[in-house]
C-alpha positions in Angstrom: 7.2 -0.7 42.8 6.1 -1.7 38.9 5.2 -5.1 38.7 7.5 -7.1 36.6 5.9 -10.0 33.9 7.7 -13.1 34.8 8.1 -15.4 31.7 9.1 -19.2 31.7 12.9 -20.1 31.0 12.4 -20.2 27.5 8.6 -19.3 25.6 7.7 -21.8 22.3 5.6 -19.7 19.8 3.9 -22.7 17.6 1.7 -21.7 14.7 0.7 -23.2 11.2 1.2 -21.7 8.1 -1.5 -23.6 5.7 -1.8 -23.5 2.0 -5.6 -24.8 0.9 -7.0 -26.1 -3.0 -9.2 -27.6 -3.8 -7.5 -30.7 -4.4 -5.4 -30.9 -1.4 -4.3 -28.8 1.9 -0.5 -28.1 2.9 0.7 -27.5 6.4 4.1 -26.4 7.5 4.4 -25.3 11.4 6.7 -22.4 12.6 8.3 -22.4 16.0 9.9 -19.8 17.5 11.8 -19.6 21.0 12.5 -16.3 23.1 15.3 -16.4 25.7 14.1 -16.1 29.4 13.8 -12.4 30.4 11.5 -10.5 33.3 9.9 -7.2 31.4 8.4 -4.3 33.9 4.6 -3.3 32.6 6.1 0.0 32.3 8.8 -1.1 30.0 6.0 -3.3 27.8 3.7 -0.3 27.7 7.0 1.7 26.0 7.6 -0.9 23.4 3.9 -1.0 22.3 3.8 3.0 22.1 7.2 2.8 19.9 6.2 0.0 17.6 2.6 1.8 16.7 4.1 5.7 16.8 7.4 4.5 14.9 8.0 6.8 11.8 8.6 3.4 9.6 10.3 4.2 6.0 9.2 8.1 5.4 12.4 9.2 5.1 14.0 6.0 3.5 11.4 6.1 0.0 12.8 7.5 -2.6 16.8 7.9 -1.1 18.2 6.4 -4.1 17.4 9.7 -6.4 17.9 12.0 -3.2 21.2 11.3 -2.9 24.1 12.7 -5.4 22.6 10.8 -8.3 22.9 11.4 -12.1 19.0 12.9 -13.2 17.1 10.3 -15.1 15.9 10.9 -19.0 12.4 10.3 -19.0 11.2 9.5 -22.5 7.9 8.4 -21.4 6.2 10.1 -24.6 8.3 8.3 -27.2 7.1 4.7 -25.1 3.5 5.5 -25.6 4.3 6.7 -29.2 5.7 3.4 -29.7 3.2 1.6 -27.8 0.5 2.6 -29.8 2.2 2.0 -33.2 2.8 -1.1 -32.0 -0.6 -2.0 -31.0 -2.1 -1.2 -34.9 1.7 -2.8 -36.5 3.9 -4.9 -34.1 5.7 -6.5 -36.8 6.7 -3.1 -38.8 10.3 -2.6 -39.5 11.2 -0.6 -36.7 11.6 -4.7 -35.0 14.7 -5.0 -37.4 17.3 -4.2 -34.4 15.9 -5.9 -31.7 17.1 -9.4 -33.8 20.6 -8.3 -33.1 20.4 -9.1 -29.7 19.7 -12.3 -27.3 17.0 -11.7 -24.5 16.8 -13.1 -21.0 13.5 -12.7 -18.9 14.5 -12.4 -15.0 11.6 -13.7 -12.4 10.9 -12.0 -9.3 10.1 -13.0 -5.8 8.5 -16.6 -5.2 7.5 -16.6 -9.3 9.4 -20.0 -8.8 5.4 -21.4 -8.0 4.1 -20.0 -11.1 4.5 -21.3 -14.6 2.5 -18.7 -16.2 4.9 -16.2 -14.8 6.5 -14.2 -17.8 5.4 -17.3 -20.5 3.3 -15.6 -22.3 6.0 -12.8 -22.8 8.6 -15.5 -23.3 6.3 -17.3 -25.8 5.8 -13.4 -27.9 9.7 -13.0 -28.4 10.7 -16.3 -29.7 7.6 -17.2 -31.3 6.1 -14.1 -32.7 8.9 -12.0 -32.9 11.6 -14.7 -33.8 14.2 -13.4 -31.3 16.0 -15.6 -29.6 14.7 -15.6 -25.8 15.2 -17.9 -22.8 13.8 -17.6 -19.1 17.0 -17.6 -16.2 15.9 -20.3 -13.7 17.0 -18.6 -10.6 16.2 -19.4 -7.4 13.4 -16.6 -7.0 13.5 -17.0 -2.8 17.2 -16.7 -2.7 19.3 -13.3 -1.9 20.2 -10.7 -4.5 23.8 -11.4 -4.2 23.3 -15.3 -5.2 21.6 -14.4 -7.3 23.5 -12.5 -9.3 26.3 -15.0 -9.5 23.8 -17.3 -11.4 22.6 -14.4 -13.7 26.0 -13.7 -14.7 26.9 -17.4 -15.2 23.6 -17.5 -17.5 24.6 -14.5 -19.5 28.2 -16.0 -20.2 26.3 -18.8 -21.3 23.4 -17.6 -23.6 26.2 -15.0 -25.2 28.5 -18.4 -25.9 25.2 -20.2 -27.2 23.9 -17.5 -29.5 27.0 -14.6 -29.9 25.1 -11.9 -29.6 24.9 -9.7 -26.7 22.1 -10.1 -24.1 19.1 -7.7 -23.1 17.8 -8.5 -19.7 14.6 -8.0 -19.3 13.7 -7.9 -14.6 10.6 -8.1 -13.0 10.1 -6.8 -9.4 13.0 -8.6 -7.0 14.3 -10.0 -11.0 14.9 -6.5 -11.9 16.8 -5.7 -8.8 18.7 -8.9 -9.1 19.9 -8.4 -12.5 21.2 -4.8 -11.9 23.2 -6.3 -9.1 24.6 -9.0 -11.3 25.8 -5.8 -13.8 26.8 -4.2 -10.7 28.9 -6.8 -9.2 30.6 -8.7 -12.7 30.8 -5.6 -15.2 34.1 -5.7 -16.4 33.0 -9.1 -17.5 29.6 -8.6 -18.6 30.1 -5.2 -20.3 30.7 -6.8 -23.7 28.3 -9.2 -23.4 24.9 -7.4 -22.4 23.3 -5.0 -24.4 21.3 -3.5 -21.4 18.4 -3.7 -18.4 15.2 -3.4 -18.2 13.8 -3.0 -14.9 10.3 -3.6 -14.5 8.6 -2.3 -11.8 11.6 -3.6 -9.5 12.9 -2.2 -5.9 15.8 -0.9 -6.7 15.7 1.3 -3.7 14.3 -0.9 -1.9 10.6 -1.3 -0.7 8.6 0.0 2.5 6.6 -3.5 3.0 9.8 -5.2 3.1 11.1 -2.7 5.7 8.3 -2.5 7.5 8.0 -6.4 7.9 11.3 -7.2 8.7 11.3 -3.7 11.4 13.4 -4.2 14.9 11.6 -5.9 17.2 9.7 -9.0 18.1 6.7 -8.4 15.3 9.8 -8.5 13.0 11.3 -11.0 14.6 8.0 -13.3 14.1 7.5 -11.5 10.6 11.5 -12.9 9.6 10.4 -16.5 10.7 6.9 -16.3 8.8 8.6 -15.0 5.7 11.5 -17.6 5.7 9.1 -20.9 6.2 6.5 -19.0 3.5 9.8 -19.0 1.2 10.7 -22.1 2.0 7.8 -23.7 1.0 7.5 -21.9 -2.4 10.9 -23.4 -2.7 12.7 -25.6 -0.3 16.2 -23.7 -1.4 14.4 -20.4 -0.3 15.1 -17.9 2.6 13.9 -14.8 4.5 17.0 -13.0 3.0 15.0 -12.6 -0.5 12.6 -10.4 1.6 15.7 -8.5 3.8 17.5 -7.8 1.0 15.0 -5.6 0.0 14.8 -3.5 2.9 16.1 -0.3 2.6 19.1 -1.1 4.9 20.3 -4.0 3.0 19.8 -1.8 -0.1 21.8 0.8 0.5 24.6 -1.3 2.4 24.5 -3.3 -1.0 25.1 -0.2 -3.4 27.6 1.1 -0.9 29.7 -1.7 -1.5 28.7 -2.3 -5.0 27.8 1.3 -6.4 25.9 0.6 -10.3 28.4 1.5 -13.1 27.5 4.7 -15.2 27.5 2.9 -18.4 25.4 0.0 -18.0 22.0 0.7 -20.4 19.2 0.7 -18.4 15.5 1.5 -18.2 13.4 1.9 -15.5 9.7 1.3 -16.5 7.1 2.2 -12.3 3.2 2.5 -12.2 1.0 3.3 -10.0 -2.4 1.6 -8.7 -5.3 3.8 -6.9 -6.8 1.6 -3.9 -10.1 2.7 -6.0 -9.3 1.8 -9.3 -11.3 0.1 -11.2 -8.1 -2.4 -12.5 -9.0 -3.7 -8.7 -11.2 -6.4 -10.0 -8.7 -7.7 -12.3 -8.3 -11.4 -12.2 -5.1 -13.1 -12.9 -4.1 -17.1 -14.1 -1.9 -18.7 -12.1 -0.4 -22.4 -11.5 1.0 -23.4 -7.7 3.3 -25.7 -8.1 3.3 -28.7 -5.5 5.6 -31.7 -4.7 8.6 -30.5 -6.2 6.5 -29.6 -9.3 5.0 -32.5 -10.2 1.7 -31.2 -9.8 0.3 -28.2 -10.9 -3.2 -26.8 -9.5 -4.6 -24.2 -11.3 -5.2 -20.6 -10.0 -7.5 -17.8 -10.4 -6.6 -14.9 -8.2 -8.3 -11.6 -7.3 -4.4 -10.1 -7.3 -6.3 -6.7 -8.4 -7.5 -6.9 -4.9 -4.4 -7.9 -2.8 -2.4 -4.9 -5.2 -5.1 -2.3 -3.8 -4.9 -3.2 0.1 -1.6 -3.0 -0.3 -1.2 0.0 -1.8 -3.7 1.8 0.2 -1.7 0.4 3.4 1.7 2.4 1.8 -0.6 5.6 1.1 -2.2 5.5 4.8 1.2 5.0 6.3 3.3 6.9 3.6 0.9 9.7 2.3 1.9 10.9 -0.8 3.7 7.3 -2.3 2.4 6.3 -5.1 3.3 2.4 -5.8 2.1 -0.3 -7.3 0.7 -2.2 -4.3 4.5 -3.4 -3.4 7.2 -0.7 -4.5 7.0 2.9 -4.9 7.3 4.8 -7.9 10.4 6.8 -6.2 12.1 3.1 -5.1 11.4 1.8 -8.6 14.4 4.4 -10.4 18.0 3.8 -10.6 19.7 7.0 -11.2 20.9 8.3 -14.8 18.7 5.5 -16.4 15.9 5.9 -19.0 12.4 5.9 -17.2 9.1 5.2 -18.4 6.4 6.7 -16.1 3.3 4.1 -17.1 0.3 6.2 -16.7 -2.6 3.6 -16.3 -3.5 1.5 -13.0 -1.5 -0.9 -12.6 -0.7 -3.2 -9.8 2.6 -4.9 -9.4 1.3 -7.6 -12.2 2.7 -6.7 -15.2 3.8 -10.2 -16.0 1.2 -12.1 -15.3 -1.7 -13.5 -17.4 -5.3 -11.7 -17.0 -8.5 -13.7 -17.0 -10.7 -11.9 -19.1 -13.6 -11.0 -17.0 -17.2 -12.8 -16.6 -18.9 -10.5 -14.0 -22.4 -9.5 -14.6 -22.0 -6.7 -11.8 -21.4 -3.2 -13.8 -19.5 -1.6 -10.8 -17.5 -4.8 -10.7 -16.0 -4.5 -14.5 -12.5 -3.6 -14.7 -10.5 -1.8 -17.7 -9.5 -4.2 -20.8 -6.5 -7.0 -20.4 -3.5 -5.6 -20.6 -1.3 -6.6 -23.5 2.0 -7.0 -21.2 4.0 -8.5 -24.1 3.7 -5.0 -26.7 4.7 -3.2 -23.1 7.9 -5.3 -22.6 8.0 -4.9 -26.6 8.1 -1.2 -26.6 10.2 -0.7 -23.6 12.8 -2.8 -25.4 12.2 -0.2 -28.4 12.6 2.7 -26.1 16.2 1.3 -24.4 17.6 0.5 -27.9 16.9 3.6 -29.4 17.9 5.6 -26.6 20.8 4.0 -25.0 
C-alpha cells in the first residue's frame, strides 16, 4: 500500500518579508493556510517531477506577433540617425513639432517607491525642451484595467488644461497600462492623444510573471509574496499588477479589448547579455517610507539583478532575448513603429546612473546612458512616422 502524508486540519505557512537601510529595518509577515488534505508519496513525487519538467512559457513568448497581426515598421535606422544628431544638436529645429503637443510620462511597476523614477526625463521636457510635461500619479501596484481608468481621466484633464493633444510616453507595466487605457476609452481619447510610446513594456506579457504566478502551491506562495511585497511599496497595491502580466491575463485582456488600428504607437525593446559589461551599472534610487515622508537614498547594483534575470529567461527560454524582465518578442504590439535598441540594456531605461568609481578594469561598465535624448528621439521617430 503507498503510504499516505497525513497533514494537520489546517497548515499555517509564517514567514517575514524584511526590508533593511541603514537607517531603519521594516518587517511585514506573510501567512498562508492550506485546507486539510492526505497526499500519497507517490502523488507528491508526481507534482515535484511536473513542477521542475513543466514546459513554462516557450510557446506563450512572442504570441502577440504570431497570431494574425498587422507586420510592424521598423525604422530603427532613422532612430539612431536621429539619436546621434541629437547628441551633437538637441535643440535644432527639427524640435519645432514636438511643442504642438502635451506629454505624459507613465510609471511602471512599484516605481511608486522611487522619486528619481522618470525625473530626470520629466525635468528635460519642461525644462530644457520647454514642452509642456506632467508625470500621471497612478497607482503603479494596481491592475492594468484600473489603471487605465485613471490614465484616461488624466488625459481628459491635461488636454482641458493645455488644448493640445497628449503624447504618452510608458515604461515597462506604464507602457502596457497606457495602451490599455487607448484600448479601452478610444472613441474618447482619439481626439485627444497624439500617440504611445511604449518603452520596453509587456505588452504580451512577460515569462517571469508567468512563471511566478504558475499553477500550483510555489505559485500559490509566489501570489501571496508578491501581493504583501506590493503592498508594502504601496498600501493601495496588489498581486494583480504582477497577474495581469502573465500571459493568460494578457491575452484574455486583448480578447476582450483587442488595440484599435489607428492608435500611433511605438514600440522601443533591448536586449541585455548576462555578460555584458552594462552589468556593473549602478543606478540612484530613493525608497520611500512612512507614507513618504522619508526618503532613504539608494545605490543599486540593478546591472546585476537585470543579468540574473535575464540569464534565468535564456536558461529556461533559449533563444529570448530580454532585457532582464520582458522579451524583445513580448515587448511589440502589432502594426506599430519599432525601434530595435542595439546596445545592452537592462530593463532601466528610466532610471538615473551613478557614474562609476571602481578602480577594478574588468569591473568598468560602458558610459551613462543619456535616457532623456532616447525618449527625445523616439518621440521624433513616432511624430514623423505616424
Amino acid at each position: 500500500m503507498d503510504p499516505y502524508i497525513w497533514l494537520e486540519k489546517m497548515v499555517t505557512l509564517k514567514g517575514k518579508w524584511v526590508n533593511k537601510t541603514e537607517s531603519q529595518g521594516v518587517e511585514a509577515e506573510a501567512t498562508v493556510e492550506v485546507p486539510a488534505h492526505s497526499l500519497s508519496l507517490k502523488t507528491v513525487k508526481k507534482k515535484l517531477g511536473e513542477l521542475i519538467h513543466r514546459k513554462g512559457s516557450v510557446s506563450d513568448i512572442g504570441w502577440v506577433m504570431n497570431i494574425d497581426g498587422d507586420p510592424v515598421q521598423d525604422e530603427t535606422e532613422l532612430f539612431y540617425s536621429i539619436w546621434d544628431t541629437l547628441k551633437i544638436e538637441p535643440f535644432g529645429s527639427g524640435n519645432v513639432p514636438l511643442l504642438g503637443f502635451s506629454y505624459l510620462l507613465v510609471p511602471g511597476l512599484f516605481t511608486n517607491s522611487y522619486p528619481t523614477y522618470f525625473r530626470e526625463i520629466l525635468a528635460y521636457f519642461k525644462d530644457v525642451l520647454c514642452l509642456q510635461c506632467e508625470f500621471a500619479n497612478i497607482n503603479t501596484e494596481g491592475s492594468v484595467k484600473s489603471n487605465a481608468a485613471v490614465i484616461r481621466d488624466i488625459v481628459l484633464s491635461q488636454y482641458e488644461q493645455f488644448g493640445k493633444k497628449v503624447v504618452l510616453l510608458g515604461h515597462s507595466k506604464g507602457g502596457t497600462d497606457a495602451a490599455a487605457a487607448c484600448a479601452m476609452y478610444w472613441p474618447e481619447l482619439k481626439d485627444k492623444v497624439r500617440g504611445l510610446l511604449m518603452l520596453q513594456a509587456p505588452y504580451g506579457g512577460t515569462p517571469l510573471a508567468a512563471d511566478l504566478l504558475s499553477e500550483g502551491q510555489f505559485g500559490v506562495l509566489n501570489s501571496l509574496l508578491l501581493g504583501k511585497l506590493a503592498s508594502f511599496s504601496n498600501p493601495n497595491g496588489t498581486v494583480d499588477a504582477v497577474r495581469d502580466l502573465t500571459y493568460k491575463n494578457r491575452r484574455d485582456f486583448l480578447k476582450e479589448y483587442p488595440m484599435p488600428r489607428d492608435v500611433p504607437i511605438l514600440c522601443l525593446h533591448s536586449n541585455f547579455p548576462p555578460d555584458s559589461k552594462a552589468r556593473f551599472k549602478k543606478y540612484m534610487l530613493k525608497e520611500n517610507f512612512l507614507n513618504g515622508r522619508l526618503e532613504v537614498p539608494l545605490e543599486m547594483q540593478l546591472g546585476k539583478q537585470m543579468a540574473y534575470m535575464s540569464k534565468y529567461i535564456l536558461s529556461r527560454y533559449p533563444g529570448a532575448e530580454s532585457d532582464g524582465l520582458v522579451t524583445r518578442k513580448d515587448a511589440v504590439v502589432p502594426g506599430s513603429v519599432v525601434v530595435e535598441f542595439k546596445e545592452d540594456l537592462g530593463h532601466t531605461l528610466v532610471i538615473p546612473e551613478v557614474i562609476h568609481d571602481s578602480q577594478n578594469s574588468e569591473e568598468v561598465p560602458p558610459p551613462p546612458l543619456n535616457a532623456s535624448l532616447v525618449c527625445h528621439a523616439c518621440v521624433m521617430v513616432l511624430l514623423s512616422t505616424r
